[in-house]
N, C-alpha and C positions, 0 to 999 in steps of 0.2 A: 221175454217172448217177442220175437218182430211183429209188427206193423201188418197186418192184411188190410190193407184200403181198401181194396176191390171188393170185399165181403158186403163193404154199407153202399157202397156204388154201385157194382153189377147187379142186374137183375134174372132171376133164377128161372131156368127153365124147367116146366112142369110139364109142358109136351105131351114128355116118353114117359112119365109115370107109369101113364097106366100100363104100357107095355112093359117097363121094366117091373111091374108087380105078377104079371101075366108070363113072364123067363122066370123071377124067382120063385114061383107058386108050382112050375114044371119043373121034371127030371135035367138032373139027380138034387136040386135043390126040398122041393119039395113044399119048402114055407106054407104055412096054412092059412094063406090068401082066401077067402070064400072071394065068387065070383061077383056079387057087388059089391066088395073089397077092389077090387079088379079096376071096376065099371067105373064108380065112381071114385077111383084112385083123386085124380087132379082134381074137383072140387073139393073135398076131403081136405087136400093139403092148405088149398086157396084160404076154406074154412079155418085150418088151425093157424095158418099166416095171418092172419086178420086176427085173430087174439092175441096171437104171440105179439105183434107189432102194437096190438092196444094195451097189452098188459104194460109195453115196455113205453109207452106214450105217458101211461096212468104215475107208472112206476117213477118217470123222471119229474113228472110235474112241472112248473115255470122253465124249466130248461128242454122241454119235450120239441120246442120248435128247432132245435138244431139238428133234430134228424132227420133224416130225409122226408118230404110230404108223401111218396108212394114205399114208405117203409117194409109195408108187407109183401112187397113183391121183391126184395132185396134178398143178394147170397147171406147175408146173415141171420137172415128169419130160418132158412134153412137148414145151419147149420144148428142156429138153437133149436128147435124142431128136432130135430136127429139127437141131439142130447140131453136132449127131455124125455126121449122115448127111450134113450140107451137103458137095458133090464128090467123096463115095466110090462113084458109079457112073459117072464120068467114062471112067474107064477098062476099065471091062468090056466085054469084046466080044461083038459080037449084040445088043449093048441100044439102039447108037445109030439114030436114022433118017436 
């Protein structure tokens, strides 16, 4: 697999979150967004960035300082974020259409 560097060095924009939950929750997508799902989209994420980045802080231990000091705000918290979530509402009920 190549190299993404930019994942631990760019910093991710959480902006348009909430707007982008507020297009997928409308037609013809439909996603069952409730609207302080909406609202507060981007704290939400801020909140699960800052575990993600402490878990992976915890997880490395004496080698933890090689990562970056503003770790949670990095393209790579985001993309683990997205693949921690990949098929965990599969199964909640009232979510499907």
């Amino acid at each position: 697999m190549p190299p993404y560097p930019w994942l631990i060095s760019d910093d991710m924009d959480l902006s348009t979150v909430s707007r982008k939950f507020s297009v997928l929750a409308s037609s013809p997508m439909y996603t069952p967004y409730t609207n302080a799902e909406i609202k507060n989209a981007e704290a939400n994420a801020r909140t699960d960035a800052l575990r993600i980045a402490t878990q992976l802080r915890t997880e490395m231990g004496t080698n933890a300082d090689k990562l970056p000091a503003q770790l949670e705000n990095k393209e790579v918290i985001a993309l683990i974020a997205y693949l921690q979530r990949l098929g965990t509402d599969l199964k909640k009920s009232g979510k499907a259409h």
